[in-house]
C-alpha positions in Angstrom: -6.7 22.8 10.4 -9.1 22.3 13.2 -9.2 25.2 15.6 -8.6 24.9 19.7 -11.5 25.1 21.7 -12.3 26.9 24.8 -10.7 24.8 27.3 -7.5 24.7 25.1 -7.2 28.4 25.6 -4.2 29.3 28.0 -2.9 25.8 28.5 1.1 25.1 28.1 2.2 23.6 24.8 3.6 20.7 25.9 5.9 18.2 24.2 4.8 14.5 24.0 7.6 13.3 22.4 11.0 14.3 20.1 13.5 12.7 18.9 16.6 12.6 21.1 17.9 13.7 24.4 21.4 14.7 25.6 20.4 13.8 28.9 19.7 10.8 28.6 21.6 8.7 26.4 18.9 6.0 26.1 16.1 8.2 26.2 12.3 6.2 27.0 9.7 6.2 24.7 6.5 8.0 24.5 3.4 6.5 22.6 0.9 9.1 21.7 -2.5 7.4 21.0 -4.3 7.9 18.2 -7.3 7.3 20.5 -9.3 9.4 23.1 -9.6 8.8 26.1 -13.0 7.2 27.3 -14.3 9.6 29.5 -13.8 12.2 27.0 -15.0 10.2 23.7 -17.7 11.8 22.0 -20.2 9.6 22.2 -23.0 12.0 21.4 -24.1 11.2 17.9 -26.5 14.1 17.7 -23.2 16.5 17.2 -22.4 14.9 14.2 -24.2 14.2 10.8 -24.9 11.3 8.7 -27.0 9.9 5.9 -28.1 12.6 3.0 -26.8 15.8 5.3 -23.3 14.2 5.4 -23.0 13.2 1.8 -24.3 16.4 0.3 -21.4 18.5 2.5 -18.7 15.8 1.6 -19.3 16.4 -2.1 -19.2 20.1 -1.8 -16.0 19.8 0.4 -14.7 17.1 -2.3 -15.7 19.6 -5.3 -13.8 22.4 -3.6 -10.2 20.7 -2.6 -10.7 19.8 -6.5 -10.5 22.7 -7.6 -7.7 24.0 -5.7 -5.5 20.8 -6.4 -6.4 21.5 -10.4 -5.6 25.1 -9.5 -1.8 24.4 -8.9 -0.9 22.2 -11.5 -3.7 22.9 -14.3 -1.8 26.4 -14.7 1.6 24.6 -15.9 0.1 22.9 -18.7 -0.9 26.5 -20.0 2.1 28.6 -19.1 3.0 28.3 -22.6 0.0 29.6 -24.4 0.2 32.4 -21.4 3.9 33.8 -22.5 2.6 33.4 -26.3 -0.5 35.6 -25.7 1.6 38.2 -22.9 4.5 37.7 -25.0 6.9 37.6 -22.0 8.6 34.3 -20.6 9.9 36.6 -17.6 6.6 36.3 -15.8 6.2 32.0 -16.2 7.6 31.6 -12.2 4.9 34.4 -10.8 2.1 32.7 -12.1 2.4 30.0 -9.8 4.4 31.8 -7.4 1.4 34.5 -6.5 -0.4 32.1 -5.3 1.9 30.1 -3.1 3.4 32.6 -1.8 -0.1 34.5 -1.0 -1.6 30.9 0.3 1.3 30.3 2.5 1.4 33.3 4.1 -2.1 34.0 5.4 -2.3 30.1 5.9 -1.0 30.7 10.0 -4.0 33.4 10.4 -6.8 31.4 8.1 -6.2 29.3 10.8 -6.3 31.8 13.8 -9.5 32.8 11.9 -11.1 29.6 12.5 -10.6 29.4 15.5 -13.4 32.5 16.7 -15.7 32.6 13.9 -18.5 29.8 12.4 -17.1 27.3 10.4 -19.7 27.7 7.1 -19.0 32.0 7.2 -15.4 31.7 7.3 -14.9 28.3 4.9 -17.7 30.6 2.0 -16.1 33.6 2.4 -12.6 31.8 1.6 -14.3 30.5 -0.8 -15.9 33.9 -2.4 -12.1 35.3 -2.9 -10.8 32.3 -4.6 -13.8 32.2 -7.4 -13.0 36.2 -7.6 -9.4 35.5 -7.8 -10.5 33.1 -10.7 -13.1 35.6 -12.3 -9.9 38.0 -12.7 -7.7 35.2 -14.2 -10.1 34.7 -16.9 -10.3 37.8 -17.7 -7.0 39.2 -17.5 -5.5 41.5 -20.4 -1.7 41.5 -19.4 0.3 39.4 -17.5 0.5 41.5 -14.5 -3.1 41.4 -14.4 -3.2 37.5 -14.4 -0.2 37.7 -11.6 -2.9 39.6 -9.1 -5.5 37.5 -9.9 -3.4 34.3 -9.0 -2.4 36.5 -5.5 -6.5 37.0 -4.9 -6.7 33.3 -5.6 -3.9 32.3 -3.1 -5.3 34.3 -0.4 -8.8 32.8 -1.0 -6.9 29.4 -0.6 -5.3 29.7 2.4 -8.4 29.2 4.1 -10.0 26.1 2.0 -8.0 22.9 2.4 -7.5 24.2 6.8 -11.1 25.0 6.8 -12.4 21.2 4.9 -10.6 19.6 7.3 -12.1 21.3 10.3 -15.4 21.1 9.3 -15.3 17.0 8.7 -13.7 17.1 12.1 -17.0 18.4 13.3 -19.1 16.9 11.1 -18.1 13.0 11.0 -17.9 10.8 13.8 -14.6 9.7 15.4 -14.9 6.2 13.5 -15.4 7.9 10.1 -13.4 10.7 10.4 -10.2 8.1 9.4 -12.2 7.0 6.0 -12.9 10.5 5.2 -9.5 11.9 5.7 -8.4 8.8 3.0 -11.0 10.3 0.5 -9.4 13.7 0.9 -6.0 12.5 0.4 -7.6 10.0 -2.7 -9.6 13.8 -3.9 -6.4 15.7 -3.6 -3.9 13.3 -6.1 -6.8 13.1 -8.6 -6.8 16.5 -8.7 -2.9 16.6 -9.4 -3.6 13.7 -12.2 -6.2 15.4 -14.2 -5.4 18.9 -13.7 -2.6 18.6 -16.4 -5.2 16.6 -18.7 -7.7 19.1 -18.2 -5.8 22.1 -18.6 -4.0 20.6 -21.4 -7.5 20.1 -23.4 -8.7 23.3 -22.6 -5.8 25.3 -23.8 -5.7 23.3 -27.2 -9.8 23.6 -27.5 -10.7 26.0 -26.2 -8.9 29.0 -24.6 -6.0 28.9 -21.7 -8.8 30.7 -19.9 -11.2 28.1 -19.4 -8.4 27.2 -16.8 -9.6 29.9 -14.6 -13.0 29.9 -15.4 -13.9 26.1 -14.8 -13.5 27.1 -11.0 -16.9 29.7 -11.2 -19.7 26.7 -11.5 -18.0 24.5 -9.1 -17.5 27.1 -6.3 -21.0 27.8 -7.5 -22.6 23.9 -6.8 -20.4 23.8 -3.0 -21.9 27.2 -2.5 -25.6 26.5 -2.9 -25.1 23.1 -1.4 -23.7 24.7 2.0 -26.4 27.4 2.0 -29.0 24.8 2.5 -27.2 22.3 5.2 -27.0 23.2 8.6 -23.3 22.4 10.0 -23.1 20.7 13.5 -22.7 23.1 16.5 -19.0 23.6 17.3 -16.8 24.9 20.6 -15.6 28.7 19.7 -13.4 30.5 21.5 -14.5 33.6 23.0 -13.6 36.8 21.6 -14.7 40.7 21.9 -13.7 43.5 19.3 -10.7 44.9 21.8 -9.4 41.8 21.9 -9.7 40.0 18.2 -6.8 42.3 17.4 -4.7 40.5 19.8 -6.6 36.8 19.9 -5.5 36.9 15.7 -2.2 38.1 16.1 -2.4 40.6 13.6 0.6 42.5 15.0 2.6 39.6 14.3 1.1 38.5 10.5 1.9 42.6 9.6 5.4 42.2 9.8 5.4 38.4 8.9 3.5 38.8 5.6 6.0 41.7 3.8 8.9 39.7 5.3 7.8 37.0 3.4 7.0 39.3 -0.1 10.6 40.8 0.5 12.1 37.8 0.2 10.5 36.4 -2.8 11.0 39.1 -4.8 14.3 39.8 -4.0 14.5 36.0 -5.5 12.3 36.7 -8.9 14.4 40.0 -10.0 17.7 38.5 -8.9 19.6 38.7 -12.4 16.7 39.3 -14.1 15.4 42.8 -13.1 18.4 44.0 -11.3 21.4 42.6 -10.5 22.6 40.7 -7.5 24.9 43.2 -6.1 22.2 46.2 -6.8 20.7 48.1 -4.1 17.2 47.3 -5.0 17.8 43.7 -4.5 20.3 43.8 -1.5 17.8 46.3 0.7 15.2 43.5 0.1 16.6 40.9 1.4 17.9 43.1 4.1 14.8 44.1 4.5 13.3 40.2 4.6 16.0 39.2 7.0 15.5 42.4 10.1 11.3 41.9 9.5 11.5 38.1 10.0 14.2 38.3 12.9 11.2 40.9 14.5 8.9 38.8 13.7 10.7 35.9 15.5 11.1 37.8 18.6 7.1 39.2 19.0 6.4 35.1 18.5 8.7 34.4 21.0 6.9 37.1 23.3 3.2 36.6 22.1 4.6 32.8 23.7 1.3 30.3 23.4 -0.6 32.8 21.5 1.8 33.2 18.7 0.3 32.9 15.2 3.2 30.0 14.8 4.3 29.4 18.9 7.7 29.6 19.5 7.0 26.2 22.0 6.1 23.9 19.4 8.9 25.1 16.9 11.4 24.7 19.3 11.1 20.6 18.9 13.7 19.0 17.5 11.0 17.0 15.0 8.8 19.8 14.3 11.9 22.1 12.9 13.4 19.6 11.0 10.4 18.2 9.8 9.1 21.4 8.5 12.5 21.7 6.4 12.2 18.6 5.0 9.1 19.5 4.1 9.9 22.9 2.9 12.6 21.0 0.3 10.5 18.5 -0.7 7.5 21.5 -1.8 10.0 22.8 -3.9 11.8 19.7 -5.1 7.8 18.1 -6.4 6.9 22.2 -8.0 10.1 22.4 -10.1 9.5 18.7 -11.9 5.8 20.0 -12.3 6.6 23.2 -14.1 9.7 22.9 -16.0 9.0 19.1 -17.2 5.9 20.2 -18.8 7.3 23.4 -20.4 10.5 20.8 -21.6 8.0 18.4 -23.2 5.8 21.7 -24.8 9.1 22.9 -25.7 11.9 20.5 -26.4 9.2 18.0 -27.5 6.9 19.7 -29.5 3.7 18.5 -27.8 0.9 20.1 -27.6 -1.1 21.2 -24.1 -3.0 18.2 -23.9 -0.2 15.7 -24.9 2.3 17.7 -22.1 -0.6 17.0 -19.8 -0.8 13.1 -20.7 3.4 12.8 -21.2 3.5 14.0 -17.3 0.7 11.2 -16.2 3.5 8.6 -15.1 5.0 11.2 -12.1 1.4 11.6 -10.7 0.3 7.9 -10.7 3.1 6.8 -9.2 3.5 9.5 -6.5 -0.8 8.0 -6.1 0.6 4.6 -5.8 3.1 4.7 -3.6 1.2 7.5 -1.2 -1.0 4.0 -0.4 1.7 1.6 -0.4 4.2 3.9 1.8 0.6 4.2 4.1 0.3 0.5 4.4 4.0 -0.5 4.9 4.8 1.8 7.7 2.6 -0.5 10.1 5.2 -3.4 8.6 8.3 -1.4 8.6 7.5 0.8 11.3 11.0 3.1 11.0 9.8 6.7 9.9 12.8 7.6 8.2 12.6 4.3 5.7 10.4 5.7 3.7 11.3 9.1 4.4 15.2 8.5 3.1 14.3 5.9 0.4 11.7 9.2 -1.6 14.5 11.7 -1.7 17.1 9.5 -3.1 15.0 8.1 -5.7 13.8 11.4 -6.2 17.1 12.8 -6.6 18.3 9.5 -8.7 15.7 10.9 -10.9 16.4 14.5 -11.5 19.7 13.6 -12.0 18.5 11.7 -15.0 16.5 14.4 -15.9 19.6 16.5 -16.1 20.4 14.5 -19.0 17.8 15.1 -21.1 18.2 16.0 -24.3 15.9 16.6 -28.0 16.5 12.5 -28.7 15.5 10.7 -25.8 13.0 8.6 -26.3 10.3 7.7 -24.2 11.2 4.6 -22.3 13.8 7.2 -20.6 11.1 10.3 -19.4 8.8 7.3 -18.6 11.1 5.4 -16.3 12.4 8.4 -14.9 9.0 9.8 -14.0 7.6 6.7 -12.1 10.8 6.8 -9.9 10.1 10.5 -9.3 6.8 9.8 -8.6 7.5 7.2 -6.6 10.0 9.0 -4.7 7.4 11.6 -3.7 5.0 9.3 -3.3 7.4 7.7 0.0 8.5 10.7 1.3 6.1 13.6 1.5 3.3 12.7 3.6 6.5 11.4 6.4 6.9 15.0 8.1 3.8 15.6 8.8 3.3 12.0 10.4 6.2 13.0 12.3 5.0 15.8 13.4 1.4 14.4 14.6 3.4 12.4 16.8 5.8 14.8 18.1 3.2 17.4 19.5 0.3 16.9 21.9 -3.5 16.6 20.8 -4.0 20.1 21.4 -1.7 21.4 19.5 -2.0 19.1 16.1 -3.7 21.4 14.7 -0.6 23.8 14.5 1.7 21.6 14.1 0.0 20.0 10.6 -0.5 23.8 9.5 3.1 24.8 9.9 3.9 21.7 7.8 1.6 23.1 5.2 3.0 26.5 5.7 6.6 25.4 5.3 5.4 23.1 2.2 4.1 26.2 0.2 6.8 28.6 1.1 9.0 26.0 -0.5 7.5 26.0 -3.4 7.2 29.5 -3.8 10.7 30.3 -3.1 12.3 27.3 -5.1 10.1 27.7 -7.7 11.1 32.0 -7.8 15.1 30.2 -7.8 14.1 28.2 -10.7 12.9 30.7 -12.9 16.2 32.8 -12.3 18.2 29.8 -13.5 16.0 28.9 -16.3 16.2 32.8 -17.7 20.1 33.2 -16.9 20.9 30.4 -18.1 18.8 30.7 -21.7 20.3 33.6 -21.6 23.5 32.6 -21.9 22.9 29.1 -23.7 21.1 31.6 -26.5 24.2 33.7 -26.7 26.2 31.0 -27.1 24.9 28.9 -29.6 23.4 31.3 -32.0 25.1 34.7 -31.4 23.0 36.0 -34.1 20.4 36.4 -32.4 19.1 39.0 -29.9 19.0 36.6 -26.7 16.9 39.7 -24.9 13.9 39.0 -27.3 14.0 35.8 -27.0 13.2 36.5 -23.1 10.4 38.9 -23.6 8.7 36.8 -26.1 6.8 33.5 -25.4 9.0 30.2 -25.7 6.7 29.4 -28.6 6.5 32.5 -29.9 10.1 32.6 -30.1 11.7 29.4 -31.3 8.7 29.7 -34.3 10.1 33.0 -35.6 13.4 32.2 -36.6 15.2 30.6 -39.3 14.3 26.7 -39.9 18.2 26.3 -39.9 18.7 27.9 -36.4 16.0 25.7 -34.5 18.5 23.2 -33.7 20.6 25.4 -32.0 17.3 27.0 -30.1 16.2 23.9 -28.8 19.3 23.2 -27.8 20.2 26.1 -25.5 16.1 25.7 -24.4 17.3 22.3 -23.3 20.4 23.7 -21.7 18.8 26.0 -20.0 15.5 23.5 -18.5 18.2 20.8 -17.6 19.9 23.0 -15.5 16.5 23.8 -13.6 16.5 20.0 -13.2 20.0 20.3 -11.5 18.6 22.5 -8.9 16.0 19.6 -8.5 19.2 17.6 -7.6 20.4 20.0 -4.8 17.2 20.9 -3.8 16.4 17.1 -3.2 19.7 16.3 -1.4 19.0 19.2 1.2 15.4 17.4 2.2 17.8 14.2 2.3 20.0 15.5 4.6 17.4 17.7 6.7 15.4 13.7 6.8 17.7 12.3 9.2 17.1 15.2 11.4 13.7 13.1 12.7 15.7 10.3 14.6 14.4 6.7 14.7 10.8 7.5 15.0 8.6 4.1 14.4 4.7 4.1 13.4 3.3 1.3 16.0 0.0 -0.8 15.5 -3.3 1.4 15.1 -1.1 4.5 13.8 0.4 5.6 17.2 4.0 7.3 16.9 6.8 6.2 19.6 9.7 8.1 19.5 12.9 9.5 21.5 11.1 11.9 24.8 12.8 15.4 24.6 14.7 16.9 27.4 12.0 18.8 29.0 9.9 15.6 29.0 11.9 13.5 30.4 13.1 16.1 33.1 8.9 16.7 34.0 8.7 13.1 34.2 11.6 12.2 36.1 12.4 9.5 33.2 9.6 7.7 33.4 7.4 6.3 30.3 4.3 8.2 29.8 1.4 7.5 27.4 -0.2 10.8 26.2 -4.3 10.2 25.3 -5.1 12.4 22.4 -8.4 14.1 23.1 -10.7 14.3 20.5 -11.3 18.1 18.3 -13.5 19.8 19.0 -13.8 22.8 16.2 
């Protein structure tokens, strides 16, 4: 997320388009233009790098948003071994969730933080917590131990995939910024292909650790190449100790942050720790609901210099874009976890072979990224592609659902390239909506709170999951071999478990295993059908030639304008 500069600094968010208005029943259009305007282009070449300079700090940029892309999904591949070693499955929906939930939450100020200080400082200092938060991971003794060092790791996060993007931003040229932005996105889905391969190889090989340890050397290459390039000068906005209190908003991320733990773990021990209906869990999410409504009036005072402005959430695309988007985080987590832990468990397979049955989902969510890319400037309609991913998304969780210990492979083949496929149309749709809705000077926002809204979605989905995975094991367990203490079965690993007891009863475990994953994969179904519904919430936005957005002007728009078309310029970022 590429900070404002200088001349940014007090201006009025301003709509340049939304999707419908009551006004006016047949409301104009607005084009926002991907390109500056002349008398602004940056034409100065010495502000930018190329050749060797340029190469060396895409590779350490590349190196890094690998390793965070492997962090997310190389973990599921090794939950398994995890709950063995820990001997708890009670734990399997923190070790992901710590460092959403961490990363999401201090994404809004990472951001803010970029904004004042030098790019390299904040981007290796980001980078310095996230190998610590790895160094602890390695190393950790007890589950609680690996859940902190997945938190440290989040928080390091929050500021690497914002802070790679600002610095190309500064770095390439207006021409090549559009080619490196398509290596990032290229980066990114490799790192969801092969972090499942690698993490599956490693845990079988080696040690489940090696997960957490593979990031130390590569942190270590970006590190020393950054040390020894000099980064382009950038615009900062001015700041003076009495007033970085205020220019970060740190009033505002103090009661946005707990707000946000509150409610997460009033999710995780929800019929697992406690009860629904006990105090502990009710004053939580009484407590998450009064901090977030206080934290939604100080944004509405703090007005332009909000951590998340009130202005820009108030459009009709941004809200129900970040929705969408919120859905669709938690829709794409739940098929990452729970399939792999259904393949290790129901299955049989090993690490490595839960990491190569899961290819077909990330290949086809890579091939359709490019195709859904390529036929929007055909199809132009937004909400094509948008509608067509979550149906076939939730077409295939509903097949999912059906899984059982005898279906074969043509069946969680099929079914995974139509997932894939699904995501592959739909996510990247919101945050094109959004570029389109909000001025130039505010992109930058509006793409973080799509992140932001993308991660809190998967932490919170992926908290509900785990409480219908263990309450429904729980029951399955009780059900179909009575005999058996259904309590150990939680604390132990899955493994662990289903290995212990007697060869005659492991029909009967796998079978309430199945019950209970399949029912996870319902939740996929509902959770899908929300970001279907929440889709149509964009209106008829259409993608026109060169990338530009035209949609539906907003009230307020059309009111400043009298009703008149207007083409917004987007100005070029200055960092």
């Amino acid at each position: 997320m590429a900070p404002q500069n200088d001349s940014q600094a007090g201006t009025s968010v301003r709509p340049t388009s939304d999707i419908s208005s009551d006004m006016d029943p047949a409301p104009r259009e607005t084009t926002v233009a991907a390109e500056p305007v002349a008398e602004k282009k940056e034409s100065n070449s010495a502000t930018h790098m190329s050749g060797w300079p340029l190469g060396l700090l895409l590779f350490g940029l590349f190196l890094v948003i690998l390793i965070v892309t492997l962090d997310i999904s190389i973990v599921a591949v090794a939950v398994p071994r995890i709950t063995d070693e820990f001997q708890t499955i009670k734990d399997i929906g923190w070790y992901p969730a710590a460092f959403l939930i961490t990363q999401c939450t201090l994404l809004p100020l990472a951001g803010r933080i970029y904004t004042f200080f030098p790019f390299k400082v904040c981007f290796l200092a980001f980078l310095a917590v996230f190998e610590l938060g790895s160094l602890l991971c390695g190393v950790a003794q007890s589950s609680m131990m690996l859940i902190i060092g997945r938190a440290v790791c989040g928080i390091g996060g929050s500021g690497l995939i914002n802070g790679a993007l600002a610095i190309v931003g500064i770095a390439a040229s207006p021409e090549k910024r559009p080619l490196m932005m398509g290596l990032f996105m290229a980066v990114s889905s490799c790192g969801q292909i092969v972090g499942p391969l690698i993490g599956g190889a490693l845990t079988e090989h080696v040690s489940w650790r090696w997960c957490f340890y593979i990031n130390l050397p590569v942190g270590g290459v970006t590190t020393i190449i950054f040390l020894f390039i000099r980064f382009p000068p950038s615009d900062k906005k001015t700041w003076t100790s009495k007033s970085l209190f205020w220019d970060l908003d740190l009033p505002g991320f103090a009661v946005f942050a707990p707000a946000c733990v509150m409610l997460l773990l009033s999710i995780t021990w929800g019929d697992t720790e406690y009860p629904w209906k006990s105090a502990t869990i009710i004053g939580l999410l009484c407590g998450s609901v009064g901090m977030f409504a206080v934290f939604i009036l100080w944004e509405i005072r703090q007005g332009e210099q909000a951590m998340i402005p009130p202005p820009i959430m108030k459009l009709r695309a941004v809200y129900s874009s970040c929705i969408t988007a919120c859905f669709q985080g938690g829709s794409m987590l739940i098929l990452t976890y729970y399939l792999v832990l259904w393949f290790q468990i129901i299955k049989d397979a090993s690490p490595a072979q839960s990491g190569v049955y899961t290819l077909p989902s990330f290949l086809g969510q890579v091939l359709f990224s490019v195709l859904t890319g390529i036929a929007m400037m055909k199809i132009r309609y937004a909400l094509a592609p948008l509608v067509l991913g979550n149906v076939l998304t939730i077409v295939s969780y509903g097949m999912f659902s059906t899984f059982n210990p005898s279906t074969g492979s043509a069946d969680w083949i099929g079914w995974q390239v139509m997932a894939g496929s699904g995501r592959g149309m739909a996510l990247q749709i919101p945050l094109l909506v959004v570029q389109g809705a909000i001025s130039k000077a505010d992109l930058a926002t509006g793409t973080s709170v799509i992140v932001w809204a993308q991660f809190l979605g998967g932490s919170i989905i992926l908290t509900v999951a785990q409480s219908v995975f263990v309450s429904f094991l729980r029951a399955a367990l009780r059900r179909y071999v009575p005999t058996l203490d259904a309590s150990a079965a939680i604390e132990a690993g899955a493994t662990n478990f289903i290995a212990s007891v007697p060869p005659e009863l492991h029909a009967a475990v796998l079978a309430a295993y199945n019950r209970a994953i399949t029912h996870v994969f319902y939740l996929g179904v509902a959770v899908s059908g929300i970001a279907l519904l929440t889709s149509f919430g964009i209106g008829t936005v259409t993608v026109q030639a060169g990338g530009a957005l035209k949609a539906g002007k907003t009230d307020a728009a059309v009111a400043e304008t009298g009703g008149k078309t207007e083409t917004v310029k987007a100005e070029p970022e200055k960092a």
